[in-house]
MIDOSE-1310 file (N, C-alpha, C; in nm, 2 decimals, decimal comma, always signed):
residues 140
xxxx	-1,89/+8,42/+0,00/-1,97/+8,30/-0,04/-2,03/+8,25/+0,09; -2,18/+8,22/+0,10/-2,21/+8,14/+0,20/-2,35/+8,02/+0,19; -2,27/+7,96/+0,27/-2,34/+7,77/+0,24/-2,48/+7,80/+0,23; -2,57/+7,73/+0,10/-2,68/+7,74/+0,10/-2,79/+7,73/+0,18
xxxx	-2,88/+7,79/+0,21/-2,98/+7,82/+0,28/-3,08/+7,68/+0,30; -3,12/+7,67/+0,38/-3,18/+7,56/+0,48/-3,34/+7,57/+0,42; -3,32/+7,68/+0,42/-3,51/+7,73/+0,35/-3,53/+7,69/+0,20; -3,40/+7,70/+0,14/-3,39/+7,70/-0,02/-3,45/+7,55/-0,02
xxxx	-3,42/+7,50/-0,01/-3,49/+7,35/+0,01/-3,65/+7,30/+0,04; -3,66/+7,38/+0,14/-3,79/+7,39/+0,20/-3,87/+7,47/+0,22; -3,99/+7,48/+0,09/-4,09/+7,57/+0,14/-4,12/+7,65/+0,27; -4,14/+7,59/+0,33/-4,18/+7,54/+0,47/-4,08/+7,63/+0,59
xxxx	-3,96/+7,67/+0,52/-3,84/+7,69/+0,58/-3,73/+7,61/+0,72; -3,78/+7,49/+0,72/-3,73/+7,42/+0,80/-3,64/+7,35/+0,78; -3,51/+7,37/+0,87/-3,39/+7,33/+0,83/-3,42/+7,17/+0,89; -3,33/+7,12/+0,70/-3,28/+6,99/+0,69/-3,20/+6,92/+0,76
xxxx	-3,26/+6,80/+0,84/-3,19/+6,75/+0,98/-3,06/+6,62/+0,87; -3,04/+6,60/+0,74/-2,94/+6,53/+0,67/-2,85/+6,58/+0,68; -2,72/+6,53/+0,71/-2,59/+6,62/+0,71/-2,57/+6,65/+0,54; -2,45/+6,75/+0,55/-2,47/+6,77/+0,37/-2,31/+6,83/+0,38
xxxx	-2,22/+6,83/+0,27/-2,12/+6,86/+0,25/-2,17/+7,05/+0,23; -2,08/+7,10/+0,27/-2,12/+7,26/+0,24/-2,03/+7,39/+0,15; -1,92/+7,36/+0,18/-1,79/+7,40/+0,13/-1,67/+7,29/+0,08; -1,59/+7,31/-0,01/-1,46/+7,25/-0,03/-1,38/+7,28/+0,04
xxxx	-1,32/+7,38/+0,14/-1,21/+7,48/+0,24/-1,08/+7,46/+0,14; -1,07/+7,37/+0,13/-0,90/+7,38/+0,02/-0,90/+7,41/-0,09; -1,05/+7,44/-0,18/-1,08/+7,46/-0,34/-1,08/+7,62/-0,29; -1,14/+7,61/-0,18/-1,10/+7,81/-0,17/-0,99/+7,85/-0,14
xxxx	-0,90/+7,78/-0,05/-0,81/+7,84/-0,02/-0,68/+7,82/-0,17; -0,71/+7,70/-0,25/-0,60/+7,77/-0,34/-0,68/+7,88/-0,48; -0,80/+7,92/-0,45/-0,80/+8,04/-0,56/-0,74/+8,13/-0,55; -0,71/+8,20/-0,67/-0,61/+8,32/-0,66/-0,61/+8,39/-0,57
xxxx	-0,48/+8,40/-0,53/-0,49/+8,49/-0,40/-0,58/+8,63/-0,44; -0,66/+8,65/-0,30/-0,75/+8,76/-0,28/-0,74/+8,86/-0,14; -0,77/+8,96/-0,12/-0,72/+9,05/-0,01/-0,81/+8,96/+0,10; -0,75/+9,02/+0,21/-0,78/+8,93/+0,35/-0,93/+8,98/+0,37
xxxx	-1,04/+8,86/+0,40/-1,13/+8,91/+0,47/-1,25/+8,73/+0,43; -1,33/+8,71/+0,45/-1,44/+8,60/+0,48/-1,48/+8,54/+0,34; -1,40/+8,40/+0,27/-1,42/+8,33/+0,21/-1,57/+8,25/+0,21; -1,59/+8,21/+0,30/-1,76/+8,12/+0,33/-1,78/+8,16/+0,41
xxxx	-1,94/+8,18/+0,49/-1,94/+8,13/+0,58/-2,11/+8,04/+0,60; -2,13/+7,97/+0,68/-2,25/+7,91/+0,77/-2,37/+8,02/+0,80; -2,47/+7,98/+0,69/-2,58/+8,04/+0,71/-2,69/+7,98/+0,73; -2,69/+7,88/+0,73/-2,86/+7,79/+0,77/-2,91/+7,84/+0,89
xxxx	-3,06/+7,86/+0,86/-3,13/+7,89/+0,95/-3,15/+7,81/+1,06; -3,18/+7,81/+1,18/-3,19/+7,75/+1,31/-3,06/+7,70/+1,34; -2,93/+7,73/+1,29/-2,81/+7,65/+1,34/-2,80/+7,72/+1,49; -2,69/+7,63/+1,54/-2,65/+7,64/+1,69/-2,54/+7,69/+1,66
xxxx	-2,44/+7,64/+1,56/-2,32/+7,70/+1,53/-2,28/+7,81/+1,43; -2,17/+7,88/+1,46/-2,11/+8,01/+1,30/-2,01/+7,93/+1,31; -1,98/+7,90/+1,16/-1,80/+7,89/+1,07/-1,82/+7,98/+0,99; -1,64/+8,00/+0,93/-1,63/+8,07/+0,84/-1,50/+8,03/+0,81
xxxx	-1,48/+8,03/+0,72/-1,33/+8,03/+0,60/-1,30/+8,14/+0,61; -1,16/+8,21/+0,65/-1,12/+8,33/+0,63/-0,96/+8,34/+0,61; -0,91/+8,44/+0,54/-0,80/+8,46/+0,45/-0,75/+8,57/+0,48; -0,64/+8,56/+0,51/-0,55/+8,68/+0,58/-0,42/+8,64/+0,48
xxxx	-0,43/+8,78/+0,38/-0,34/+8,84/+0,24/-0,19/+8,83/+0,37; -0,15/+8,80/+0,29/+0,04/+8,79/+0,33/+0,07/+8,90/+0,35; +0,14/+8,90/+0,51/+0,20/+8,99/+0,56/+0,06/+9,08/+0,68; -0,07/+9,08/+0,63/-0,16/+9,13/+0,69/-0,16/+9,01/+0,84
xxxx	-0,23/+9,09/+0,95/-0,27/+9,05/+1,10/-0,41/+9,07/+1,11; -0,43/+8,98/+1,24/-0,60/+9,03/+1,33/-0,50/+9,08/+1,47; -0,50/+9,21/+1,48/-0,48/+9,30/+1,61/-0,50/+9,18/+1,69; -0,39/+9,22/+1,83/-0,42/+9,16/+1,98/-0,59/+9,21/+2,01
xxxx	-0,67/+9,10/+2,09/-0,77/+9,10/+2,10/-0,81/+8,98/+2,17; -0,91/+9,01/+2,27/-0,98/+8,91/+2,32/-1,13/+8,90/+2,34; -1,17/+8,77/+2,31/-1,28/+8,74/+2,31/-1,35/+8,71/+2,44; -1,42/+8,85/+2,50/-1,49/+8,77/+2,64/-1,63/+8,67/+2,65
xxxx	-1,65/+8,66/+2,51/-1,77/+8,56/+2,54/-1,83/+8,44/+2,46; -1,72/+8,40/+2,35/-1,70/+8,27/+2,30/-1,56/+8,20/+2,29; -1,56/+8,06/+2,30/-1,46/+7,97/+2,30/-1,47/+7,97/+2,12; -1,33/+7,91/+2,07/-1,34/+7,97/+1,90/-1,22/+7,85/+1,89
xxxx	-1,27/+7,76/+1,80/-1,16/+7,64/+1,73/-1,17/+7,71/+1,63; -1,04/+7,68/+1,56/-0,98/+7,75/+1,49/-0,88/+7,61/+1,44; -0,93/+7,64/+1,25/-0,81/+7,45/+1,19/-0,77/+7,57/+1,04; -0,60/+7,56/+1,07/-0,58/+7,57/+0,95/-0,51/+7,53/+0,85
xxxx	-0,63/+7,61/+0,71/-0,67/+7,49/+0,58/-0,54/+7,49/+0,49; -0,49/+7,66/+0,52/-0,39/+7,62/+0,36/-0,27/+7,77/+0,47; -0,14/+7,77/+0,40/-0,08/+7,88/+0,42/-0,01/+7,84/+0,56; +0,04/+7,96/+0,64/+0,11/+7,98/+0,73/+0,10/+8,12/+0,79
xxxx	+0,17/+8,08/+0,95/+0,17/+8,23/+1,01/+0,21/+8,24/+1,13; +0,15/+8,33/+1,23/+0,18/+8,31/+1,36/+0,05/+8,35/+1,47; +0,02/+8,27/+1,59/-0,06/+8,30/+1,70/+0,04/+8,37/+1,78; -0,03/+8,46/+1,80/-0,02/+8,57/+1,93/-0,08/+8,51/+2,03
xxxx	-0,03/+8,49/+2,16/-0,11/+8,43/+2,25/-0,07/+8,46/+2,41; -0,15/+8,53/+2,46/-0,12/+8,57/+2,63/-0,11/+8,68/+2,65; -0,07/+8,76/+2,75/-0,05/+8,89/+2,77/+0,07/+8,92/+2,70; +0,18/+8,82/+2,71/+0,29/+8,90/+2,59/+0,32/+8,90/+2,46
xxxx	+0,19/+8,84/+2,44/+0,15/+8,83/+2,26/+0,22/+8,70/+2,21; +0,33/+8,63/+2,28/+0,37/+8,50/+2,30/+0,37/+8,44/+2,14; +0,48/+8,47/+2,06/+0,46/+8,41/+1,91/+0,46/+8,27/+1,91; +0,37/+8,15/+1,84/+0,33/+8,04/+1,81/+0,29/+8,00/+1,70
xxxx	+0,39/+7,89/+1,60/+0,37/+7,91/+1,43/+0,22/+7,84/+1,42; +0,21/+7,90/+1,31/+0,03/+7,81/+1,29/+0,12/+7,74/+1,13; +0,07/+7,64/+1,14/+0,07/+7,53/+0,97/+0,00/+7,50/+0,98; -0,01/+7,44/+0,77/-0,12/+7,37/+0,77/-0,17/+7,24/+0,85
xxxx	-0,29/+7,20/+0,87/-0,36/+7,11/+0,98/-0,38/+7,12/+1,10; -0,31/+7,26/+1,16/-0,31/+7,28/+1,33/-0,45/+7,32/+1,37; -0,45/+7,28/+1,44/-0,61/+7,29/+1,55/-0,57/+7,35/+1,63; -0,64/+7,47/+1,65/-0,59/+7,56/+1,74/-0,76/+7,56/+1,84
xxxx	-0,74/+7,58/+1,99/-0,84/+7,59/+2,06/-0,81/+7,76/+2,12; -0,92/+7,86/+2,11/-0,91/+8,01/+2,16/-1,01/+8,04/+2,28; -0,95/+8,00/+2,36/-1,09/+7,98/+2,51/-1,13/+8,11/+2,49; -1,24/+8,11/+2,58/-1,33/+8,23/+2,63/-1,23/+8,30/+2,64
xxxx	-1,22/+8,42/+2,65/-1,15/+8,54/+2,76/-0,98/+8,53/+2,72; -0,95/+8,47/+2,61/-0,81/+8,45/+2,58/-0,78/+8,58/+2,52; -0,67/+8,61/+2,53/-0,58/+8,75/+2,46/-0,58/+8,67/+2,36; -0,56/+8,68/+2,23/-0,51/+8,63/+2,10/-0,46/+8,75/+1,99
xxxx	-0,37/+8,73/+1,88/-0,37/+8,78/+1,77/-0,33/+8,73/+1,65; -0,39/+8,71/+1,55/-0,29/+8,66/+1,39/-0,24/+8,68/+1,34; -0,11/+8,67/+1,22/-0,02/+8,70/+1,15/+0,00/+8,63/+1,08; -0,02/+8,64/+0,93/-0,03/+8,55/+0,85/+0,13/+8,54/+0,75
xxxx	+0,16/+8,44/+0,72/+0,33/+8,43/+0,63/+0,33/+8,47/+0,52; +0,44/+8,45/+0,47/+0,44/+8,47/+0,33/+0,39/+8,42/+0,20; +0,27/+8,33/+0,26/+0,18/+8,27/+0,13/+0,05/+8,30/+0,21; +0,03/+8,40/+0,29/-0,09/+8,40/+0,36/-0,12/+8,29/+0,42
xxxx	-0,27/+8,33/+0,48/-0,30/+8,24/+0,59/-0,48/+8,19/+0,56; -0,53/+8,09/+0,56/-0,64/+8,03/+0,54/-0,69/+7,95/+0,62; -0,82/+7,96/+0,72/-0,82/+7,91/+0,83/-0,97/+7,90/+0,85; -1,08/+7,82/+0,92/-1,17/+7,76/+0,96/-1,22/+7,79/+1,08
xxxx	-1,33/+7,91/+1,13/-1,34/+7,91/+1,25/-1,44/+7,85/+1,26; -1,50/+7,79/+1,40/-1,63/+7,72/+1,43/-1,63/+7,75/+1,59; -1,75/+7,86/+1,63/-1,82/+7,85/+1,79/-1,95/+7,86/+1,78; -1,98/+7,89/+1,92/-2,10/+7,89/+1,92/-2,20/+7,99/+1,87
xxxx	-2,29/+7,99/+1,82/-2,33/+8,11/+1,75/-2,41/+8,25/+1,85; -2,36/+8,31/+1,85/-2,38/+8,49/+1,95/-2,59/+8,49/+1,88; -2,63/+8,55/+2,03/-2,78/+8,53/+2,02/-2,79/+8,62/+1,93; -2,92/+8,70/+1,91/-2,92/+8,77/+1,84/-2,94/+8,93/+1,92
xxxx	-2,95/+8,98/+1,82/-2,99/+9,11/+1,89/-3,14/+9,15/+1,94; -3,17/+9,20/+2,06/-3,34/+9,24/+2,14/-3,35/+9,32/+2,15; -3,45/+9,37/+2,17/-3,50/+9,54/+2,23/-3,49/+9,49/+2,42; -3,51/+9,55/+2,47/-3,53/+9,57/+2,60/-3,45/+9,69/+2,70
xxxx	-3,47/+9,69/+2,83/-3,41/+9,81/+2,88/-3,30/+9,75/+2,93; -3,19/+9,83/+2,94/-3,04/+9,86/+3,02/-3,04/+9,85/+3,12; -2,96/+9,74/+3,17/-2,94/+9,72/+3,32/-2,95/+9,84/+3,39; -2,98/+9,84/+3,51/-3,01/+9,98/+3,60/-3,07/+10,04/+3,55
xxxx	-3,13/+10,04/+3,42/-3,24/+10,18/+3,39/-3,38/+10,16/+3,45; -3,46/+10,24/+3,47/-3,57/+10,26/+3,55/-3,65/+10,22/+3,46; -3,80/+10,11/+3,50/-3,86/+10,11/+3,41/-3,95/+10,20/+3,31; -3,99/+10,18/+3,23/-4,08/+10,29/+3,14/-4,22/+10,25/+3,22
């Protein structure tokens, strides 16, 4: 599922500067449980930011991993689990309501409990993709 389109509104395609309710986050997270993977996410055109609602099935993880080029809040909506955090994977319970902050360049991993895990990310949104040439390559 993702929040309706900015254009849908507007001929014109120019995103609506009114704030607007987008998602319920708790009406998804108690639907029947479903296999782990992206409940909502933030699609309006011209935004600055990506969210997403995402669900990690009980017992499933997100691998150790680090992010070298966004900072990533992270609030979770429904469930339980654990943060991996540091070079020694460092376990940290996640419940519901915790605000977790995931700096740039942090090691992280997830692990979600025995009712799964439902959680809200929000950074900055990654440019897009360009044509152009590769560092050090010679011009054409």
């Amino acid at each position: 599922m993702t929040s309706p389109s900015a254009a849908d509104g507007d001929p014109a395609g120019h995103a609506e500067a009114d704030p607007r309710i987008l998602c319920d986050a708790r009406a998804l997270a108690e639907e029947p449980p479903l296999p782990s993977g992206v409940l909502w996410k933030l699609a309006e055109s011209g935004r600055q930011l990506d969210a997403n609602v995402v669900r990690i099935a009980p017992g499933d993880r997100i691998a150790t991993h680090t992010e070298t080029q966004l900072d990533v809040m992270l609030f979770v909506v429904a469930g339980d689990g654990v943060l991996g955090a540091g070079p020694s994977d460092a376990p940290r319970p996640l419940t519901e309501g915790a605000l977790v902050w995931l700096p740039q360049g942090s090691t992280r991993s997830i692990a979600a409990g025995r009712a799964g895990l439902t959680y809200l990310t929000v950074h900055r949104r990654r440019p897009g993709m360009w044509i152009g040439t590769r560092p050090g390559a010679a011009p054409a």
